[in-house]
C-alpha positions as CSV (number, residue, x, y, z in Angstrom):
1,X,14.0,34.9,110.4
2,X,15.7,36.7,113.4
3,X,13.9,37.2,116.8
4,X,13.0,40.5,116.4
5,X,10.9,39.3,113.1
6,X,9.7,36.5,115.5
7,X,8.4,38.6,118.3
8,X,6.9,41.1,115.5
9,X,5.1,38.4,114.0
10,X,3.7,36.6,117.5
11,X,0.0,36.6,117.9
12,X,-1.4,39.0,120.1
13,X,-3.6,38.2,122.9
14,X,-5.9,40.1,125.4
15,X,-6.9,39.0,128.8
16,X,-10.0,39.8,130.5
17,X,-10.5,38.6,133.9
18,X,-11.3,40.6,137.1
19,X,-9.4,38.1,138.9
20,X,-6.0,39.4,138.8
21,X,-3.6,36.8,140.1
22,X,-5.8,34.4,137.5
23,X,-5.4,36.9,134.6
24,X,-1.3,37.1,135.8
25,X,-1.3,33.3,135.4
26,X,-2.8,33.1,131.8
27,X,-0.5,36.1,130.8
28,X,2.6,34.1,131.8
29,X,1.3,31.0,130.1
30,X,0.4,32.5,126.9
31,X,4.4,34.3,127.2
32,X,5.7,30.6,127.7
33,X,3.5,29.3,124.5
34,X,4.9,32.1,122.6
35,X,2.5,34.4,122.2
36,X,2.3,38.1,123.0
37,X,0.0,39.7,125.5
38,X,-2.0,42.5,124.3
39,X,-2.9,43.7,127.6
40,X,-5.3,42.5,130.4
41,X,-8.9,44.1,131.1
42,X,-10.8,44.1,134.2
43,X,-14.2,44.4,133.3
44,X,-16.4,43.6,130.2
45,X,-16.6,47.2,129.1
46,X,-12.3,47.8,129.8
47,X,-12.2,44.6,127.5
48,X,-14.1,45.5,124.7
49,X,-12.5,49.3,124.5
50,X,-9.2,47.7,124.9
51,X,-10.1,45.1,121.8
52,X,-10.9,48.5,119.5
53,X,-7.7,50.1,120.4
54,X,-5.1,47.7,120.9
55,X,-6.8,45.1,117.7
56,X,-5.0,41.8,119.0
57,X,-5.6,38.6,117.3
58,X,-7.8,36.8,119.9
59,X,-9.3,37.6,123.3
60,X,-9.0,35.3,126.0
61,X,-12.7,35.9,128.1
62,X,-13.8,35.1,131.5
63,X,-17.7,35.1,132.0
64,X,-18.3,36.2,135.1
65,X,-16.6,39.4,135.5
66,X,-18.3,43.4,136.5
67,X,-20.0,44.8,133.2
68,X,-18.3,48.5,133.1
69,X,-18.7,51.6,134.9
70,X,-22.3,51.8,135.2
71,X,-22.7,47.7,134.7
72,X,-25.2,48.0,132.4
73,X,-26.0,44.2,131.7
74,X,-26.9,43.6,127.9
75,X,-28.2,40.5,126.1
76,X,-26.1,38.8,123.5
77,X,-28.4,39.7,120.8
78,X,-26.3,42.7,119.9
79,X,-28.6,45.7,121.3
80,X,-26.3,46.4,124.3
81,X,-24.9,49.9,124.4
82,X,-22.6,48.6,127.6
83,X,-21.6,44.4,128.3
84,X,-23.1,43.4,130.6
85,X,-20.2,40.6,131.5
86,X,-18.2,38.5,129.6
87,X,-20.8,36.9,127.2
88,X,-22.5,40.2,126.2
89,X,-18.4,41.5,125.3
90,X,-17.4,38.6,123.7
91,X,-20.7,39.0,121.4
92,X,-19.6,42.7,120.6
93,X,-16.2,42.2,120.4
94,X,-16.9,39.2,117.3
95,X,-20.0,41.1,115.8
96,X,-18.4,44.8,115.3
97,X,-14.8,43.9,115.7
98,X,-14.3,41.1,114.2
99,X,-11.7,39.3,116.2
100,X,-12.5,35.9,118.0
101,X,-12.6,35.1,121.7
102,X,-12.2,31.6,123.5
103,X,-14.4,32.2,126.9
104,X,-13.7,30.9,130.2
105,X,-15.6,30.0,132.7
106,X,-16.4,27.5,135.8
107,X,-19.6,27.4,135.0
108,X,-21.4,25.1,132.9
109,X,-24.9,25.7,133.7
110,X,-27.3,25.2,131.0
111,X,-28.7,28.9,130.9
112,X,-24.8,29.8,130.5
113,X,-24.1,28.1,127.3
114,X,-27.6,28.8,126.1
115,X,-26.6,32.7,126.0
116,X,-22.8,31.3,124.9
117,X,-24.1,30.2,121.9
118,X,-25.6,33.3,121.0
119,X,-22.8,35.3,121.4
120,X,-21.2,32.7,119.3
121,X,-17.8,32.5,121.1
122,X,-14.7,30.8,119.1
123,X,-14.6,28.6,122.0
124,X,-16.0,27.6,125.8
125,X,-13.5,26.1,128.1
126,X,-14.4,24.9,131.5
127,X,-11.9,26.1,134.5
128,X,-10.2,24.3,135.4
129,X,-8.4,23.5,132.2
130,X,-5.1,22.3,131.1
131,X,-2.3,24.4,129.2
132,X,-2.6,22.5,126.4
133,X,-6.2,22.9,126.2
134,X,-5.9,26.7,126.4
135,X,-3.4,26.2,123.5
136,X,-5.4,24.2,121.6
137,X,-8.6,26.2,121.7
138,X,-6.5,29.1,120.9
139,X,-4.8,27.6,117.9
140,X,-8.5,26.8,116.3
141,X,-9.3,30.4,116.8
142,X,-6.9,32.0,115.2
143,X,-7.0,29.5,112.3
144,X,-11.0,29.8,111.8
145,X,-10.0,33.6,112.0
146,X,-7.6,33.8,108.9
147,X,-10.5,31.5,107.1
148,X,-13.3,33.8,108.2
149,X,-11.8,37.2,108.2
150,X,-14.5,39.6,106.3
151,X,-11.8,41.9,105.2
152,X,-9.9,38.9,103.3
153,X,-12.7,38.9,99.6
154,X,-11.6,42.6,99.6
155,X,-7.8,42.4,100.4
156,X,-8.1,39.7,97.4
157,X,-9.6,42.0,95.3
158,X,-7.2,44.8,95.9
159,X,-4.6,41.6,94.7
160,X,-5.8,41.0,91.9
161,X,-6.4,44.8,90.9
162,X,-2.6,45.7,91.5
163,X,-1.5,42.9,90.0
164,X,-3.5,43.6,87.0
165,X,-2.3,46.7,86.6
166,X,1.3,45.9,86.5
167,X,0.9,43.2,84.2
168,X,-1.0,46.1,82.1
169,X,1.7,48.5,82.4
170,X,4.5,45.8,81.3
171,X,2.5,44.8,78.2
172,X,2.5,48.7,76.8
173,X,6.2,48.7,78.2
174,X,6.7,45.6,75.6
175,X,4.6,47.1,73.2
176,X,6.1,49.7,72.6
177,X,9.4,48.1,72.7
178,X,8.2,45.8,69.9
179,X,6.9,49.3,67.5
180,X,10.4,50.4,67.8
181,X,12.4,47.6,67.2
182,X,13.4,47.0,63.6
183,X,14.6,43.0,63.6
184,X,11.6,40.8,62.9
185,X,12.6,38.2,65.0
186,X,12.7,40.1,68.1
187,X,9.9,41.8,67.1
188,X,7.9,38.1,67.3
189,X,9.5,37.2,70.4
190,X,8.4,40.4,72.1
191,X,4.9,40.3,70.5
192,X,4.6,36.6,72.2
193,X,5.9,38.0,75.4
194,X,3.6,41.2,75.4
195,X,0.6,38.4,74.7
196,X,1.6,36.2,78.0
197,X,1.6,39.3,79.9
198,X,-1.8,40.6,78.4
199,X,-3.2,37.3,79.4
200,X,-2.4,37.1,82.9
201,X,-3.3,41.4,83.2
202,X,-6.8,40.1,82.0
203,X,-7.1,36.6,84.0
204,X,-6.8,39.2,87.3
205,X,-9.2,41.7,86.0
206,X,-11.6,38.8,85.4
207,X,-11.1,37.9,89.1
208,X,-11.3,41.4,90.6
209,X,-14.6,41.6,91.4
210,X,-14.9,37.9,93.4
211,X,-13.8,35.8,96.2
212,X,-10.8,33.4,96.4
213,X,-13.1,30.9,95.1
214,X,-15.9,33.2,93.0
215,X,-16.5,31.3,89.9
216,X,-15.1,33.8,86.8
217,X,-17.3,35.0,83.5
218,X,-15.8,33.0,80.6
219,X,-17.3,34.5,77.8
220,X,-16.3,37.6,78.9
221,X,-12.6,36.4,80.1
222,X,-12.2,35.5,76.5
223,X,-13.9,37.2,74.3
224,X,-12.0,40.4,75.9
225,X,-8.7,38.5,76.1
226,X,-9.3,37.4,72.4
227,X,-10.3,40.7,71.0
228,X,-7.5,42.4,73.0
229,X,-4.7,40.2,71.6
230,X,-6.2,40.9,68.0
231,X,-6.1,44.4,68.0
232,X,-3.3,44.8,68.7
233,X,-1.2,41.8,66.9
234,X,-3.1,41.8,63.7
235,X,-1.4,43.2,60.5
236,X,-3.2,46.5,59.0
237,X,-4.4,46.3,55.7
238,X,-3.5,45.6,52.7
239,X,-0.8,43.2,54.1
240,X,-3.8,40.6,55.6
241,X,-7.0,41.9,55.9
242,X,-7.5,39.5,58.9
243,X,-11.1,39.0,60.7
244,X,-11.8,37.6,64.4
245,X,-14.9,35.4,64.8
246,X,-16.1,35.0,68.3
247,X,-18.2,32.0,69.7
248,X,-17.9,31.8,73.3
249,X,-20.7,30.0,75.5
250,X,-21.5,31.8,78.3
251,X,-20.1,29.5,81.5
252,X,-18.2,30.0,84.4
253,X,-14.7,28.9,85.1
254,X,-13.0,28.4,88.3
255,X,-9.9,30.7,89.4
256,X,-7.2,28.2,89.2
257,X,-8.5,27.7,85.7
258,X,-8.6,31.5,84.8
259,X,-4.7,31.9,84.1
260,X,-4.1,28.7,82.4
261,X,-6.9,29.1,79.9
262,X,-5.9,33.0,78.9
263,X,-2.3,31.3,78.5
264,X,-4.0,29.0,76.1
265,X,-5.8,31.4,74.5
266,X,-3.1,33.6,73.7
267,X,-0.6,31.1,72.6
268,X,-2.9,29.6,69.7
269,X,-4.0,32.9,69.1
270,X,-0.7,34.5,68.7
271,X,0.1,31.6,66.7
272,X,-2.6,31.8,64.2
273,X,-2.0,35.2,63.4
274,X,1.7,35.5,63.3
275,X,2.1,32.1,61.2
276,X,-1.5,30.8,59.5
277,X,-1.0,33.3,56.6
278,X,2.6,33.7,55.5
279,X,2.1,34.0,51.9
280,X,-0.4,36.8,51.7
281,X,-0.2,40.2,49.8
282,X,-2.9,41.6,49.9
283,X,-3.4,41.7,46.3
284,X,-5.9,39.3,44.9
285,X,-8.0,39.5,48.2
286,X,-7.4,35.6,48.9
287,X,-4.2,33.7,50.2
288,X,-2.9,30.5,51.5
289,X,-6.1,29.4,50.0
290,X,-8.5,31.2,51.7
291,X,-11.6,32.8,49.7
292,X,-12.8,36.8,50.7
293,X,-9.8,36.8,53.3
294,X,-8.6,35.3,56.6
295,X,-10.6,34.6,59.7
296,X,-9.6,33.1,62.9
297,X,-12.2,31.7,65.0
298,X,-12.2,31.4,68.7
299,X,-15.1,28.6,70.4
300,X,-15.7,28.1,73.4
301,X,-18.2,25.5,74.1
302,X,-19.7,22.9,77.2
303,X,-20.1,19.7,76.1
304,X,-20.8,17.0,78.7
305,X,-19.2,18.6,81.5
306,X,-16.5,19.6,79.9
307,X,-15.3,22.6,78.4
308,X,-13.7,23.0,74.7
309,X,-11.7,25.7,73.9
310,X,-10.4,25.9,70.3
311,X,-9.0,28.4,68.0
312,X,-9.4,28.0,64.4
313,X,-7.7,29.9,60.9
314,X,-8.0,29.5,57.0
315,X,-5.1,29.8,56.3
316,X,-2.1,27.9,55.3
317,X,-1.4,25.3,57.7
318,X,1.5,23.6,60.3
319,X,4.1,23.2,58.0
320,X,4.7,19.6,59.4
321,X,3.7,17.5,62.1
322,X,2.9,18.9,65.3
323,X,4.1,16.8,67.5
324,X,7.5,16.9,66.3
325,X,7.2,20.7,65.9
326,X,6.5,20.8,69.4
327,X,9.8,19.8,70.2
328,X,11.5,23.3,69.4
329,X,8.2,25.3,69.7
330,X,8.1,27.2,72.8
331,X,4.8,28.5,72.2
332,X,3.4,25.2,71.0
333,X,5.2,24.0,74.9
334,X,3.3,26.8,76.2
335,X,0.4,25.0,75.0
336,X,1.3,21.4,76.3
337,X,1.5,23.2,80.0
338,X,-1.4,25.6,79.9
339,X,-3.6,22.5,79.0
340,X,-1.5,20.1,81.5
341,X,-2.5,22.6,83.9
342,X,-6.1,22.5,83.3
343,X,-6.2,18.7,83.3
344,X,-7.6,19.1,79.8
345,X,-6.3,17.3,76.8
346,X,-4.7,19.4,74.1
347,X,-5.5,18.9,70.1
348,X,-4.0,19.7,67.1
349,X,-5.5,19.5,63.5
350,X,-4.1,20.1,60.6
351,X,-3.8,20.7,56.7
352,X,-1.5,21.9,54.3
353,X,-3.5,25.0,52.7
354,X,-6.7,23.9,54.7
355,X,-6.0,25.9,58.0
356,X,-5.1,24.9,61.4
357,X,-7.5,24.1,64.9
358,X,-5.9,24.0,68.4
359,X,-8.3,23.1,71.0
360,X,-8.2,22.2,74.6
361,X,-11.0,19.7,76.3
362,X,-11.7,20.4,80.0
363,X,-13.4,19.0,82.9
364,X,-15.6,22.2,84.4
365,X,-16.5,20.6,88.2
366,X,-15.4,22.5,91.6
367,X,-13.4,20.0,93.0
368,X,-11.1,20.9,90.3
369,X,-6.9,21.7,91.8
370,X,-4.8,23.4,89.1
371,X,-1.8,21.0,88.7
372,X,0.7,24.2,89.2
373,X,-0.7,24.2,92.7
């Protein structure tokens, strides 16, 4: 990062202190610390107007300064129309802007802090106070800032939206890349690409709508997910009349647990209906020992306090074990790291002409941390 990227990126401070050889000493020390300064304000009102224009990243408050032009004193209940002094802006200044300010003040009267703590400052330091306690005070603010900022559930949203959108707009770019191409074996490999990217479009567009730690709808995650991927994978007829059977629980999942599970999902789906019924033509109505024609089945179930996703077929089975299949399978590798990644154990059952089940077990609790983390 050059300096010019390091000065655009400092953290912008205003000073308000009617004091100015006191407001020229904190503007040099906040300089030498390596932040930026905003601007300095004279007077509550001057501070408040200056917050709504210039926007800095923290103010830096004395209490006991003139109100404004007509020093109209207010309360810090938030029914001023002009501050009062520093108190009554600092309470405006966090209620309708939204930035934090670190108050100072030599006074550390009781009926002080008592209308400090209703204006709900980011912090109160006493004068005389050392650098390092201006610094440290500071650099709590503009942490607890970042945490609390209001506009951050929305700025997420708007994440997850684009990004849900160009996952969306790759998966028609592979699908129609896929209609075109003649080789069958590219044709698989892109119809397993255009499902990984269908499952992360839809993880995101189950996460629009909440916060960075908003529990997600599973049955609906899925059950979209699921009949998505069908759609548009499945064979027409007569080549395999193919049926999708849904059983989905409704539960919530967290995010970090969204992407890993649509991975899942897609992989065994993908799986199922590319490979489960190889033999089948369509003209007897049965194959690979199936009766009245295929059917994949999609569960997903709590049991104990765990989850249990699994994804079911009729038809003709792993053509050997899995384990050692898993070796050269990328999509059965897929599998080992979606379910790695939701701390879940992954199974596999088998048999020839019986039909396959791929299931992943669990744990649903919030102190959950996806291992890709």
């Amino acid at each position: 990062m050059n300096v010019a990227e390091n000065m655009k990126n400092r953290p912008r401070i205003l000073v308000a202190d009617d004091e100015t050889i006191i407001a020229m000493q904190l503007g040099e020390l906040l300089e030498s610390e390596g932040y930026e300064l905003a601007g300095v304000a004279a007077t509550a009102s001057q501070a408040v107007e200056m917050a709504a224009d210039l926007r800095p990243d923290l103010v830096l408050m004395d209490i006991v300064m003139p109100g404004g032009a007509d020093n109209t004193a207010g309360g810090a209940d938030g029914g001023m129309s002009e501050p009062g002094d520093g108190i009554d802006a600092c309470a405006i200044i966090q209620r309708d802007l939204h930035i934090p300010v670190v108050l100072l003040s030599a006074h550390g009267e009781e009926h002080f802090l008592r209308r400090a703590r209703r204006a709900l400052p980011s912090a109160y330091l006493l004068k005389p106070c050392q650098n390092t306690q201006v610094r440290a005070a500071i650099e709590v603010a503009l942490a607890l800032r970042v945490h609390n900022d209001p506009s951050a559930p929305f700025r997420l949203r708007e994440a997850h939206h684009r990004i849900k959108n160009s996952f969306s707009l790759l998966h028609s770019m592979l699908r129609i890349q896929e209609i075109q191409t003649t080789d069958a074996k590219a044709r698989h490999s892109l119809a397993d690409a255009g499902a990984r990217v269908l499952a992360l479009a839809k993880a995101h567009e189950s996460m629009v709508g909440g916060g960075p730690d908003a529990m997600s709808d599973a049955k609906a995650h899925v059950e979209r997910l699921a009949s998505t991927l069908f759609g548009a994978q499945s064979p027409p007829p007569p080549q395999a009349p193919l049926a999708l059977e849904l059983d989905v629980e409704a539960l919530n999942l967290l995010p970090a647990q969204v992407i890993p599970c649509g991975i899942f999902l897609a992989e065994a789906l993908t799986n199922a209906i590319k490979h489960a019924f190889p033999a089948w033509d369509g003209s007897d109505g049965q194959g690979d020992g199936t009766q009245g024609g295929g059917v994949i089945r999609v569960e997903l179930h709590a049991r104990g306090g765990q989850a249990e996703l699994s994804i079911a077929d009729n038809g003709s089975g792993l053509a050997g074990d899995p384990a050692e299949l898993g070796r050269n399978s990328f999509g059965l590798q897929c599998l080992h790291a979606a379910a790695e990644q939701l701390e879940g154990q992954m199974a596999i059952a088998s048999a020839p002409g019986q039909g396959a089940r791929v299931s992943v077990r669990f744990p649903l609790y919030r102190d959950y941390q996806s291992r890709s983390a």
